[in-house]
C-alpha positions in Angstrom: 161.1 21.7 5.6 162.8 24.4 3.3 165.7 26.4 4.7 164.6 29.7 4.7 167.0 33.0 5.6 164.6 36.2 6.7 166.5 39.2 5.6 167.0 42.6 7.5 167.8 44.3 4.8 168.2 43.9 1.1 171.3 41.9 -0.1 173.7 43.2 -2.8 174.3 39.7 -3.7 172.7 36.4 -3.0 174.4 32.9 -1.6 175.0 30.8 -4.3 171.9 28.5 -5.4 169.2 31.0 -3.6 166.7 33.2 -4.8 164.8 36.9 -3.1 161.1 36.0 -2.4 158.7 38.1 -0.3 155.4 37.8 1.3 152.1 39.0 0.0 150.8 42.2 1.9 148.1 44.7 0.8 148.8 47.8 -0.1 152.7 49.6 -1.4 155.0 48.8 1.1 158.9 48.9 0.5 160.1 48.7 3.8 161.1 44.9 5.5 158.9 44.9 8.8 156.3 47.4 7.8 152.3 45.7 7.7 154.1 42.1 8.1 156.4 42.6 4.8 158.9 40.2 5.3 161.3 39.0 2.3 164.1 35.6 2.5 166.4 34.2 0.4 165.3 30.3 -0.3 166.3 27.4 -3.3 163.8 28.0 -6.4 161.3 25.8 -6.4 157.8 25.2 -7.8 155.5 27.4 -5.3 157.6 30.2 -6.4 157.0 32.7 -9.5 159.2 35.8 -10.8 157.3 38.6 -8.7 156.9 42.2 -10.9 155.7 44.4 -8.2 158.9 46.6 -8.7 159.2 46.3 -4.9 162.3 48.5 -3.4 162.9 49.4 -6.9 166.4 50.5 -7.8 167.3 48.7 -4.3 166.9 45.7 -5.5 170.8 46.2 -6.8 169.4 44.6 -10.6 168.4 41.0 -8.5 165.1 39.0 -9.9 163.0 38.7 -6.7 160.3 36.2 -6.4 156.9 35.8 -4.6 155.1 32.8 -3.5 152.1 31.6 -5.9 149.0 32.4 -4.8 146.9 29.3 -4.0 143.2 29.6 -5.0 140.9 29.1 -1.7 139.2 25.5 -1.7 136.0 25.4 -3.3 133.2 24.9 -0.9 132.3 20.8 -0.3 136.6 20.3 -1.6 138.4 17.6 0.8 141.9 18.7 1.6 
């Protein structure tokens, strides 16, 4: 299982090795907490891709943030 840090509040830097990602939720929402928006630091991997949303805009402090790829439902008759 991945380490992952929820965040309060939006870092001006992150630990060493770690990455911003946040959750998917509909609709524009900038603040952590509001609708389920929740945002962690994690490592980079894979599931991750850079995320464009311009989410907490000048905020962000200049960091990349990141959101989790979205996986594509199963097709109906797929085995998982």
């Amino acid at each position: 299982m991945k380490r992952m840090n929820y965040l309060k509040r939006i870092p001006r830097k992150l630990p060493k090795g770690e990455v911003l990602v946040h959750n998917h939720v509909l609709g524009p929402v900038r603040r952590l907490g509001t609708r389920g928006f929740r945002a962690w630091t994690q490592g980079l991997d894979d599931i991750l891709t850079v995320c464009r949303c311009d989410w907490a805009g000048a905020d962000l402090h200049g960091l990349v943030h990141y959101r989790v790829k979205r996986q594509h439902p199963a097709q109906k008759g797929d085995r998982p």
